[in-house]
C-alpha positions in Angstrom: 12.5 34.3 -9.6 9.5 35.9 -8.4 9.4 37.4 -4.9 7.8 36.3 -2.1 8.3 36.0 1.9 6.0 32.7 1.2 8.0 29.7 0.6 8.0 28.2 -2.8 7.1 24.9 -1.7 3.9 27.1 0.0 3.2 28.7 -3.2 3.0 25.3 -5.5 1.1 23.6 -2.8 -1.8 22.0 -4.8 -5.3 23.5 -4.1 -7.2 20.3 -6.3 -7.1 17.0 -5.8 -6.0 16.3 -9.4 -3.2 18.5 -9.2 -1.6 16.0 -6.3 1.6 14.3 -6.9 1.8 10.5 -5.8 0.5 8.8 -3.2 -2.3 7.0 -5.5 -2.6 4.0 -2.8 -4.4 6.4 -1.2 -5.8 8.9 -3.2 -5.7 7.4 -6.5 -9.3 6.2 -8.9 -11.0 3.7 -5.6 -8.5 4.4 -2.9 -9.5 5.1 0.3 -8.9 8.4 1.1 -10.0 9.3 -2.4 -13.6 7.5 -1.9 -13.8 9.2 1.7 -13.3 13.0 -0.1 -15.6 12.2 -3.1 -17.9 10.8 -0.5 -17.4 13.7 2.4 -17.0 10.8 4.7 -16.2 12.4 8.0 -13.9 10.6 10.2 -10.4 10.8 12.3 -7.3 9.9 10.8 -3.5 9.7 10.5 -1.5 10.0 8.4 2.0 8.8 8.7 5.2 9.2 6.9 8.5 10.8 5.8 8.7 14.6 6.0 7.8 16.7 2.8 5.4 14.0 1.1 2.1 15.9 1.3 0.4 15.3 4.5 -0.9 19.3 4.8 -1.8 19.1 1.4 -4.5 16.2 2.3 -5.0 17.9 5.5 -6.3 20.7 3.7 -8.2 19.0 1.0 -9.9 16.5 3.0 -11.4 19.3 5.4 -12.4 21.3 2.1 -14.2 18.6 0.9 -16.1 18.0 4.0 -16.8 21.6 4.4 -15.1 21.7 7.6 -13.9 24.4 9.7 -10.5 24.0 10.0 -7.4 24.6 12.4 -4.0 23.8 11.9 -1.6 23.1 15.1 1.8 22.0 15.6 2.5 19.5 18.2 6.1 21.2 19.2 4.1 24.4 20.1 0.6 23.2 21.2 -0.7 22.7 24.0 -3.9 22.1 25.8 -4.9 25.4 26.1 -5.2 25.9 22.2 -7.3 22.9 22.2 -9.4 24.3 24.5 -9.8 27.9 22.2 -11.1 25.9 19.3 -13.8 23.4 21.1 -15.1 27.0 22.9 -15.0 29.2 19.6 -18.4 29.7 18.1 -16.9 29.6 14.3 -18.0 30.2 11.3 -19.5 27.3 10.0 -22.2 25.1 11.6 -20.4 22.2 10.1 -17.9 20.0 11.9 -14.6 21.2 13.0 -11.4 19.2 11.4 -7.8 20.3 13.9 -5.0 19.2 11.7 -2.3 18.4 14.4 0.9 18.3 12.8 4.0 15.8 14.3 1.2 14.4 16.4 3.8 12.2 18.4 5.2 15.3 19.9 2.2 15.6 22.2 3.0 13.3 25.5 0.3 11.0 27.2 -1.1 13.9 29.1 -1.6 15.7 26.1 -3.2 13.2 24.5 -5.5 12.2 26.9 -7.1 16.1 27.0 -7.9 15.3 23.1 -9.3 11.7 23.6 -13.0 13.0 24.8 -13.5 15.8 21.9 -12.4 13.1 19.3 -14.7 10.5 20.9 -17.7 12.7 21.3 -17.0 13.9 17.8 -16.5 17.7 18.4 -13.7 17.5 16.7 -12.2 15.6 13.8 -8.7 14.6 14.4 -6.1 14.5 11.5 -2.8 13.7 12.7 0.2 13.9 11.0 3.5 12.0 12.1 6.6 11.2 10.9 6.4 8.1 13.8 5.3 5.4 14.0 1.8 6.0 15.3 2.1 2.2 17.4 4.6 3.6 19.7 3.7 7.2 19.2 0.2 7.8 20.0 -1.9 6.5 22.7 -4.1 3.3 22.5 -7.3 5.0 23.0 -6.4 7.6 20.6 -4.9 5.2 18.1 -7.9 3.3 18.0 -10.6 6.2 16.8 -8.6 6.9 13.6 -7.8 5.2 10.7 -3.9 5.2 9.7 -3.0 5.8 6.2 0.7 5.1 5.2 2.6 7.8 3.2 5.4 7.0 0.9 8.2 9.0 -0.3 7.9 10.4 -3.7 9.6 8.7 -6.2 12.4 9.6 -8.7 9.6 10.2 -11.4 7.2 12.2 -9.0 9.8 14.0 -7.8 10.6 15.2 -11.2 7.2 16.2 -12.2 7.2 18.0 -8.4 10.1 20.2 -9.7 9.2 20.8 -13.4 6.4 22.2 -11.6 7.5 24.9 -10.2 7.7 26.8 -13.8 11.5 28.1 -12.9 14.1 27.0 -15.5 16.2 23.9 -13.7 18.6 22.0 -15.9 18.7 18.1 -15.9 21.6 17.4 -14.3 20.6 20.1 -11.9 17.3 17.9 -11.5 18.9 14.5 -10.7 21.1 16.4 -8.4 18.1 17.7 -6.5 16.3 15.1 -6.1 19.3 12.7 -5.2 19.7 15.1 -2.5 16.1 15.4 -1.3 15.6 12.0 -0.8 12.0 11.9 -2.0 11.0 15.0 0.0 9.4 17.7 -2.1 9.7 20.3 0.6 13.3 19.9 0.7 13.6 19.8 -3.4 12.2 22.8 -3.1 13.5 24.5 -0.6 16.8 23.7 -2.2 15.8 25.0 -5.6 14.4 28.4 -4.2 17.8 29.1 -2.4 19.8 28.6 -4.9 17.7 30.8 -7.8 17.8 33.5 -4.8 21.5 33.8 -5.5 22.5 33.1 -8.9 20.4 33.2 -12.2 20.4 29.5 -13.1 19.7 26.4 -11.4 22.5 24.0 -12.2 24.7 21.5 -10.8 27.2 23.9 -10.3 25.1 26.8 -8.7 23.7 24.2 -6.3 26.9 23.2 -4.8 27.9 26.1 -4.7 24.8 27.5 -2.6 23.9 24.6 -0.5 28.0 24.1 0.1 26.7 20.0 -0.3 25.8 20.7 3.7 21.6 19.6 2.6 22.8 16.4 1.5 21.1 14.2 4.4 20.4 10.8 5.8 16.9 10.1 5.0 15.1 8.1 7.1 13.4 6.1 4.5 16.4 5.5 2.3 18.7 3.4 1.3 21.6 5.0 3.5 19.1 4.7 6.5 18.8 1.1 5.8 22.0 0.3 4.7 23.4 2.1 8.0 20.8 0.3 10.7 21.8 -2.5 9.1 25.8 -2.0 9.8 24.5 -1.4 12.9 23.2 -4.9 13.8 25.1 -6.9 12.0 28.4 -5.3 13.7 26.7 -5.4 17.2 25.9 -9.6 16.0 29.5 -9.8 14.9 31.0 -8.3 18.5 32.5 -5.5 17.0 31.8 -2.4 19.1 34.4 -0.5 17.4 32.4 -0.9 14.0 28.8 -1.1 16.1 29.9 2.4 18.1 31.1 4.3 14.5 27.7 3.4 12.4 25.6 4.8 15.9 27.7 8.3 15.7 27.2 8.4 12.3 23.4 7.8 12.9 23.0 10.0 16.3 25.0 12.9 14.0 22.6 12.4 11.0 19.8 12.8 13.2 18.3 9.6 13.5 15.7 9.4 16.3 17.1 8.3 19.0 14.2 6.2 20.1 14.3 3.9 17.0 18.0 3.0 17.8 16.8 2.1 21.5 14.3 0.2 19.4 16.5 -1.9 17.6 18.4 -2.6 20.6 16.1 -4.3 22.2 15.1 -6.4 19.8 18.6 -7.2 19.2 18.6 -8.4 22.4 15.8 -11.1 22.4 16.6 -12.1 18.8 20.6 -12.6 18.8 21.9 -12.9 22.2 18.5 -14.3 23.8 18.4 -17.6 26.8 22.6 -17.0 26.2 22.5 -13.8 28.3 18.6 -12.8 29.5 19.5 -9.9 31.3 20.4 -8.5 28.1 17.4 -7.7 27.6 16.9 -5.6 30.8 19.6 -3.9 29.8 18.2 -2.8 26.2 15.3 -1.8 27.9 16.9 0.6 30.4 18.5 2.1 27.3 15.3 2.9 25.8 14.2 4.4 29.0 17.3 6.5 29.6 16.3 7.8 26.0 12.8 8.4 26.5 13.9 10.4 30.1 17.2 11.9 29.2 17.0 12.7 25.5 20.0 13.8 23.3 22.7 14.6 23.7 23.5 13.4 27.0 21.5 10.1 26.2 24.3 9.0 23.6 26.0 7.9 26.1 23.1 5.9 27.2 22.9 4.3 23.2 26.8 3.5 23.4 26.7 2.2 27.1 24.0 -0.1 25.9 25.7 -1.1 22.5 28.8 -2.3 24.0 26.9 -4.5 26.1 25.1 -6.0 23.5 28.5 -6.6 21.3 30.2 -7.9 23.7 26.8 -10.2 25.1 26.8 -13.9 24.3 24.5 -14.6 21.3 22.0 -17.2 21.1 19.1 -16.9 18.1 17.8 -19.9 19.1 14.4 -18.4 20.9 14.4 -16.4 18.0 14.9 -19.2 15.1 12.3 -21.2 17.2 9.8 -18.7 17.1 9.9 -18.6 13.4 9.4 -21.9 13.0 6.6 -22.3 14.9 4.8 -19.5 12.9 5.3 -21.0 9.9 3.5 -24.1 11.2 0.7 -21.7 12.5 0.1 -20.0 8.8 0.5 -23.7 7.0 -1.7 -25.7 10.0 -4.0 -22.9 11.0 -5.9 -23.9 14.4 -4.8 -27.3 15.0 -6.8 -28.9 17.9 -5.4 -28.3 21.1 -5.1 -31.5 23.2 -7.9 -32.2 25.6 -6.2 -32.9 28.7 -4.7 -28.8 28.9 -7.9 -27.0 28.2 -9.2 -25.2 30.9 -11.7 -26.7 32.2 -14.1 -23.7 33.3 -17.5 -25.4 33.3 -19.0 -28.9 34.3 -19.7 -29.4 30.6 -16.5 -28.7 29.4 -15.1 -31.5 32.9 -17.4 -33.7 31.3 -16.1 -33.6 27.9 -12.7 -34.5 29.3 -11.6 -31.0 29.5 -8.3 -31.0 31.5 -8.6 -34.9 32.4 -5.2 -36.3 33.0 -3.1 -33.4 32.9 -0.2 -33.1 35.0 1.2 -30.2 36.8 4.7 -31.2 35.6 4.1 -33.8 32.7 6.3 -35.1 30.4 3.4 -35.8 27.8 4.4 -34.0 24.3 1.6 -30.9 24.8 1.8 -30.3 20.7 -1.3 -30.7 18.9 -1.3 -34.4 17.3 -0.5 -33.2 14.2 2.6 -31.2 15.6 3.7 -33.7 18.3 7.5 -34.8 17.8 8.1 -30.6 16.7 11.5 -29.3 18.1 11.5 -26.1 17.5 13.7 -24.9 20.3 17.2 -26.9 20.1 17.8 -27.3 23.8 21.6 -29.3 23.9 22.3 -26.8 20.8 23.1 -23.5 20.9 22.7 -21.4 17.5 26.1 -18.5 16.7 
C-alpha cells in the first residue's frame, strides 16, 4: 500500500464531476445540482445526509465550478470569529466567496444568527453540510435562503465501484464484508480497508476481523438496524413494556443514536398513542426533549428512561391520531370544500352582507362540516381506540 499521512478516502476523493459515485437525483444528466454546476448558478445550499456519502466532494466541485473562493469550516470548532476573518480577507479572487460549513447543525441560534446578514447580503455563499435534519437544526431565517438537497446512502453497487476504486487488491468476500459493515458510507469502507492493508498484505475477510476486532461494525442511522430498532422502540413503549421499551433505548443511546431524535419520537408518541387518555403525557415528552437539549448525554439518559417509563406505563388512546388521518384523507380526495357561511369571519360590511357569520352561535349545536362532509365522525367520542 502506498504511503501517505493523507487518508485514503482523501486521496480517491473525485476531483471531476464524472468521476462521482451516486447521488444522480442530484447530480445526474438534468438534475438540479448538476444544471446549477454546468450553469455556475450561484446560490446557498444544504446539503443533508448520512456521513461519508460525498457532501465535501460537491462542496468542492460546486465552488470550482463557480470559480469561487473557497473556505472550509467545521461547525464543532468554528465560531464567529472565523466568520468574521473570511468576510474581512481581501482574497484572491474578485469572485464570490463560497464557506463550506461542515455539520452545520452544530452551530447554536447565536451562531447562526451572526451568519444570517452575510448570506442575505450575498457576501458569502453558504453550503452547509448536516447529517440533521435541517427543519429542527437550522434556523428559520437561515433555512429559508438555501435550497436543501437530500443525500442518500450509497448503495451496495456504488459502494462496490467506491472500493474497486481504490486500485488495492480486495477480495470479494472481503468486499461484501466491507461494505455490510460500512453501511453505505464510503469514508468508513475506506477507512476500514486502509487499516487493515496497513497491517497485513491482503485484504480479506479474515485480515479484516482480525484488524478491526468486528469493534467498526455500527448502527447506521439510515439502516435497516436503525429502523428496525426505533421501531422496537415504539411498538414496546405502545405495548407497556418498559422492560423491552428501556433495553432497545440502551441499545440505541450505546450505538450512538442522537439523543434528540429519541426525544423526538417521544413526543410524538405521545399525541399519537396515548393522546385525550392522558394529555399531560405530552408535557411530559416535551420536558424530555428539553432536559436533552439542556443536559446532553450522558447524564440526559436518564432523562430518555424517566420519560419512557411514563409513556409505557401512560394510558393509550390513538383516537386524535386515527381522526386526524381521516380527515386528511377527505382533504386530499375533497380538496377545498366550501366552508359554511354562518362561521366565516365576517371582517368587512360586504362580507356581513353576503351572510358572512349570520346565525352563528357562540355554542351551537349546528354540524360545522362543509355540506358535503356533514354527518363526518371522525373522532369517536363514547369510543376509545387500544
Amino acid at each position: 500500500m502506498e504511503s501517505s499521512s493523507e487518508p485514503l478516502a482523501s486521496r480517491r476523493r473525485p476531483t471531476l464531476l464524472k468521476d462521482v459515485v451516486g447521488q444522480a437525483h442530484l447530480i445526474g444528466p438534468g438534475a438540479p445540482l448538476r444544471v446549477a454546476i454546468e450553469k455556475k448558478h450561484l446560490f446557498s445550499f444544504i446539503l443533508w445526509g448520512p456521513p461519508g456519502v460525498g457532501k465535501t466532494t460537491l462542496a468542492r466541485l460546486y465552488a470550482s465550478a463557480v470559480n469561487a473562493e473557497y473556505y472550509e469550516l467545521s461547525a464543532v470548532s468554528a465560531g464567529k470569529d472565523d466568520i468574521k476573518k473570511i468576510i474581512e480577507s481581501t482574497g484572491t479572487l474578485l469572485g464570490p466567496r463560497i464557506l463550506f460549513l461542515d455539520e452545520i447543525h452544530r452551530f447554536n441560534k447565536s451562531q447562526q444568527d451572526f451568519l444570517l446578514p452575510y448570506v442575505e447580503s450575498g457576501r458569502l455563499t453558504l453550503i452547509g453540510a448536516t447529517t440533521e435534519n435541517p427543519s429542527f437544526e437550522v434556523i428559520p431565517a437561515l433555512l429559508s435562503r438555501c435550497r436543501v438537497f437530500v443525500l442518500e446512502s450509497f448503495s451496495e453497487t456504488e459502494m462496490k465501484k467506491i472500493i474497486t476504486r481504490t486500485g488495492l487488491v480486495v477480495d470479494k468476500d472481503a468486499i461484501k464484508w466491507i461494505v455490510r459493515a460500512a453501511g453505505g458510507d464510503a469514508r468508513q469502507a475506506l477507512a476500514i480497508i486502509e487499516h487493515t492493508a496497513g497491517l497485513y498484505t491482503e485484504v480479506t475477510e479474515t485480515t479484516l476481523e482480525q484488524a478491526l476486532q468486528n469493534k467498526l461494525l455500527r448502527y447506521d442511522k439510515k439502516g435497516d438496524e436503525h429502523y428496525n430498532t426505533v421501531s422496537a422502540f415504539i411498538k414496546s413503549m405502545r405495548a407497556s413494556q418498559p422492560d423491552a421499551a428501556l433495553y432497545y433505548l440502551a441499545r440505541m443511546i450505546t450505538a450512538g443514536e442522537d439523543p434528540k431524535f429519541i426525544a423526538r419520537r417521544m413526543v410524538i408518541f405521545a399525541s399519537e398513542d396515548i393522546g385525550v387518555a392522558q394529555p399531560t403525557a405530552l408535557v411530559v415528552a416535551n420536558e424530555v426533549f428539553r432536559a436533552v437539549e439542556t443536559i446532553g448525554l450522558p447524564e440526559a439518559g436518564i432523562n430518555l428512561a424517566h420519560g419512557v417509563v411514563h409513556l409505557c406505563m401512560a394510558p393509550k388512546d390513538r383516537r386524535a391520531y386515527d381522526a386526524y388521518n381521516e380527515a386528511l384523507g377527505d382533504v386530499k380526495e375533497y380538496g377545498n370544500l366550501v366552508v359554511p357561511l354562518k362561521i366565516r369571519n365576517a371582517a368587512t360590511s360586504l362580507q356581513k352582507q353576503l351572510g358572512y357569520g349570520n346565525g352563528y352561535e357562540l355554542y351551537t349545536k349546528d354540524d360545522l362540516l362543509p355540506e358535503k362532509l356533514q354527518g363526518k365522525n371522525y373522532f369517536k367520542i363514547n369510543k376509545k381506540s387500544k
